[in-house]
C-alpha positions in Angstrom: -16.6 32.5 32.6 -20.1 31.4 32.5 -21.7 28.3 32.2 -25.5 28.5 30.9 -27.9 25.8 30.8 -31.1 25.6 28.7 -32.7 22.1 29.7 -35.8 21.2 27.2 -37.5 18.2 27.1 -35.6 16.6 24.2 -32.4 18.6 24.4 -30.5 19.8 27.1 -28.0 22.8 25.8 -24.6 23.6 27.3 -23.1 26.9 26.4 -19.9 28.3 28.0 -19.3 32.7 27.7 -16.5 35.0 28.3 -18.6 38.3 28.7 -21.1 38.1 25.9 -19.2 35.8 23.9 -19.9 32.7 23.3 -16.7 30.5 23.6 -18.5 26.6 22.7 -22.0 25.2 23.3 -23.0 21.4 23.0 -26.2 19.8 22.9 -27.1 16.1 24.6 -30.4 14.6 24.4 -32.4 15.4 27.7 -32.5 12.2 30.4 -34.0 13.1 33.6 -31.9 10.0 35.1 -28.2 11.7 33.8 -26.5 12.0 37.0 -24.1 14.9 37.8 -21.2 12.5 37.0 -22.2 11.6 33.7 -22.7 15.2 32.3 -19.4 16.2 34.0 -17.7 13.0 31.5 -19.5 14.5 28.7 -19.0 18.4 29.0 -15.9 18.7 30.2 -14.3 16.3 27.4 -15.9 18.9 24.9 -14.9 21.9 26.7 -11.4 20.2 26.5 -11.8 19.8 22.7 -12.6 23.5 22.6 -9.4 24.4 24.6 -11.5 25.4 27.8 -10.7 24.1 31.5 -13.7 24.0 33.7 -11.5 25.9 36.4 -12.5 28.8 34.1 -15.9 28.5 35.3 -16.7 30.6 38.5 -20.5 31.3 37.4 -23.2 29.5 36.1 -27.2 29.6 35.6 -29.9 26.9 34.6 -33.0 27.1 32.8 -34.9 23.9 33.3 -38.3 22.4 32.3 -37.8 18.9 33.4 -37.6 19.6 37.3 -36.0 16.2 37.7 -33.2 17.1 35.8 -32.8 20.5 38.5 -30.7 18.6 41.0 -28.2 16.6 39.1 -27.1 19.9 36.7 -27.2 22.1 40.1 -24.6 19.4 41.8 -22.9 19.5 38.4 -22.2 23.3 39.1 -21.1 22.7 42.5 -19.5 19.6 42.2 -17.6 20.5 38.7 -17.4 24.1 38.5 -17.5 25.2 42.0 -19.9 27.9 41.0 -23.6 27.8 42.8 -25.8 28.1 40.0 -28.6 30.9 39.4 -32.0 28.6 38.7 -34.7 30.8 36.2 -38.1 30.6 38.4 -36.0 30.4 42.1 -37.3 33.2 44.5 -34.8 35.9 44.6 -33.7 35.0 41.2 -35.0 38.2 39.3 -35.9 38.7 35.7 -36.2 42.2 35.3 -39.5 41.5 33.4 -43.2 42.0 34.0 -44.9 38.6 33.4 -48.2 39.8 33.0 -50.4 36.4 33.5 -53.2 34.9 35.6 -50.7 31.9 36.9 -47.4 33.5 36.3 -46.1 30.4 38.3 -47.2 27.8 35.6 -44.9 29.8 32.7 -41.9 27.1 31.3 -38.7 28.7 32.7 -37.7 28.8 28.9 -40.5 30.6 27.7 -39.8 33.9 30.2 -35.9 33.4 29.6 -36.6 34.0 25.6 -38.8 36.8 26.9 -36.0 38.9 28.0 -33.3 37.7 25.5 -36.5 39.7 23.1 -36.5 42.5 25.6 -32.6 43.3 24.8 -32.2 41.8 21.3 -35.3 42.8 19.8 -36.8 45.9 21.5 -40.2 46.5 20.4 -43.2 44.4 20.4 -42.8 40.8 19.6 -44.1 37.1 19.0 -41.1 34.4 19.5 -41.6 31.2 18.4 -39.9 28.2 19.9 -39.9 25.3 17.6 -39.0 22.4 20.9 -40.7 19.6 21.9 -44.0 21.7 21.9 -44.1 24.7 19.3 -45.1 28.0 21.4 -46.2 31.6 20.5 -44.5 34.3 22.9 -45.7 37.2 23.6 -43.6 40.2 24.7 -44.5 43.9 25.1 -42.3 46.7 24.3 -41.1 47.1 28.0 -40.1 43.5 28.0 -43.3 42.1 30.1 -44.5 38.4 29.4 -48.0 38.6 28.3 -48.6 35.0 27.5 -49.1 33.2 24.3 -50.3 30.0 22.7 -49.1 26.3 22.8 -49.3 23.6 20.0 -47.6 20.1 19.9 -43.8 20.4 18.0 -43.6 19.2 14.9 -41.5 16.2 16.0 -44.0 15.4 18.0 -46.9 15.7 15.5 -45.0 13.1 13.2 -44.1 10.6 16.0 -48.0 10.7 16.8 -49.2 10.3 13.7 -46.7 7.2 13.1 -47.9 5.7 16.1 -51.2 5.7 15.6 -51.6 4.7 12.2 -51.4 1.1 11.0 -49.9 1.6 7.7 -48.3 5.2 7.9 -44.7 4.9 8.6 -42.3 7.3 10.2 -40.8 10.5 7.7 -38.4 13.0 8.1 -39.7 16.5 8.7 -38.4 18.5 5.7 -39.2 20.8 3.1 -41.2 18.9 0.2 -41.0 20.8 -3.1 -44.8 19.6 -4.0 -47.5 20.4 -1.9 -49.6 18.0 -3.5 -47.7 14.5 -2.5 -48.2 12.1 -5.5 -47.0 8.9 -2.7 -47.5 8.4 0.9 -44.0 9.7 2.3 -43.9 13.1 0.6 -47.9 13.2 1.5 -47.3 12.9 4.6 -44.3 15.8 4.4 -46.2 17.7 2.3 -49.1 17.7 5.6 -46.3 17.8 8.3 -44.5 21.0 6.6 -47.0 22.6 4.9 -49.5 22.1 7.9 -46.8 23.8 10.1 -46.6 27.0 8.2 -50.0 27.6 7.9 -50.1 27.2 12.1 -47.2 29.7 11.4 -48.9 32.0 9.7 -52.1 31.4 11.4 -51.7 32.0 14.9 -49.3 34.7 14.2 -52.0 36.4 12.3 -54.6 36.2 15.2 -52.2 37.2 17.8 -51.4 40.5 16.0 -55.5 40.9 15.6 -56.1 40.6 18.8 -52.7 42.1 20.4 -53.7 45.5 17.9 -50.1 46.6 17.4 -47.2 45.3 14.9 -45.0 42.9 16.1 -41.9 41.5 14.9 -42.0 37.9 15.0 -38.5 36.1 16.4 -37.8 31.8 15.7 -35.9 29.9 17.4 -35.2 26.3 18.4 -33.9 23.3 16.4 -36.6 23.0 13.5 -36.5 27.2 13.0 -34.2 27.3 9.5 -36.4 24.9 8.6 -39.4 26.7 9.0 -37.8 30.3 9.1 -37.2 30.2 5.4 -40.7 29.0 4.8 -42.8 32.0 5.2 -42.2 35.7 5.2 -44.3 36.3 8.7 -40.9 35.6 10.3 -38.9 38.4 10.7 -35.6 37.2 12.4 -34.2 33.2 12.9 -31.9 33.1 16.4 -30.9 29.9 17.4 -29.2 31.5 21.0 -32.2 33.4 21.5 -32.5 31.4 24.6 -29.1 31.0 25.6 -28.6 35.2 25.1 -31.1 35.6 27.7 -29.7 33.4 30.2 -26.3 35.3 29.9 -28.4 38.6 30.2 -30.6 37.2 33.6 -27.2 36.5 35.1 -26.0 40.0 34.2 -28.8 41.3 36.7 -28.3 38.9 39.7 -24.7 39.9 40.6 -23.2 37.6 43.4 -20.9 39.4 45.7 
């Protein structure tokens, strides 16, 4: 079986497959100082839960953003699992995707790995949007080549910011408010945290198709993505493995003797 690994900046996903089946995944907050001892505690207690031994592992592949976090999940592998770990963005390590850039090195290993889960799962030309610690715009051709996209801070993010630098603002919880028009601070606040988002939504996706000159299905994923999925009708599809799919499918085209 494999063991994939999406490490983002806030969360750090686990997923274990038998073939293309998805047999448990667990998510832990991301800590750049989480030593390969500590994660083995964590996983393999929930792998236990789930009625999985890690002796069932013999393969496993990281996607990582947060390069101190790199050595401490690759000893993981080979401590734990015994398995010597594919890692997205290593030479040799092969995509099967054009990524059509100026600084193709510079692209978060996430970003190309939801690049080729679009290739398989949704063929055509398409926008996926990552809703993470950042919120980013994908674009993929219809061959499956990377051909950039946009960046904007996640919505998370956005609140935390706005919290910290306002005096008498406090902290809300990102949700749908049923008013646009906030008649109090909190659901104000909601209202421009929400609201706001889905018009960056709507936006950006609107420019990109412009200025890309073809249709485009647009694919969301990442935590806040029902959320926002529901929200607006420029989103055609909600996958919350879009990212873990396509680290399955780059192991699938490295094969280790």
């Amino acid at each position: 079986m494999l063991l994939a690994i999406d490490c983002g900046n806030t969360n750090t996903v686990f997923a274990v497959y038998d073939g293309s089946t998805q047999r448990g995944a667990w998510r832990l907050s991301t800590d750049a100082h989480r030593t390969a001892d500590e994660y083995a505690v964590w996983l393999t207690q929930f792998m236990a839960l789930a009625g999985l031994k890690s002796a069932a592992i013999d393969a496993a592949v990281i996607a990582t953003v947060v390069p101190a976090a790199k050595f401490p999940l690759k000893t993981l592998c080979r401590t734990y699992f015994k398995a010597e770990p594919l890692i997205v963005g290593e030479p040799g390590v092969k995509l099967g995707i054009a990524v059509a850039i100026d600084r193709p090195e510079q692209v978060g290993a996430d970003r190309l790995v939801n690049a080729v889960a679009a290739q398989v799962n949704y063929p055509g030309d398409a926008i996926v949007i990552d809703f993470g610690t950042a919120t980013t715009f994908d674009v993929v051709g219809a061959d499956g080549s990377y051909q950039g996209g946009a960046i904007a801070p996640g919505v998370n993010l956005s609140v935390d910011a706005l919290y910290r630098a306002s005096a008498q603002l406090p902290r809300v919880a990102v949700e749908r408010p049923q008013r646009v028009i906030g008649k109090a601070t909190v659901p104000a606040m909601q209202s421009g945290v929400f609201w706001g988002y889905v018009a960056l939504i709507e936006g950006l996706v609107a420019r990109i198709r412009a200025e890309y000159g073809k249709p485009m299905r647009v694919i969301a994923t990442g935590g806040l993505a029902p959320l926002f999925a529901g929200a607006t009708s420029v989103i055609d599809a909600e996958d919350p493995d879009l990212t873990l799919s396509g680290l399955v499918e780059i192991h699938r085209r490295n094969p280790r003797a």
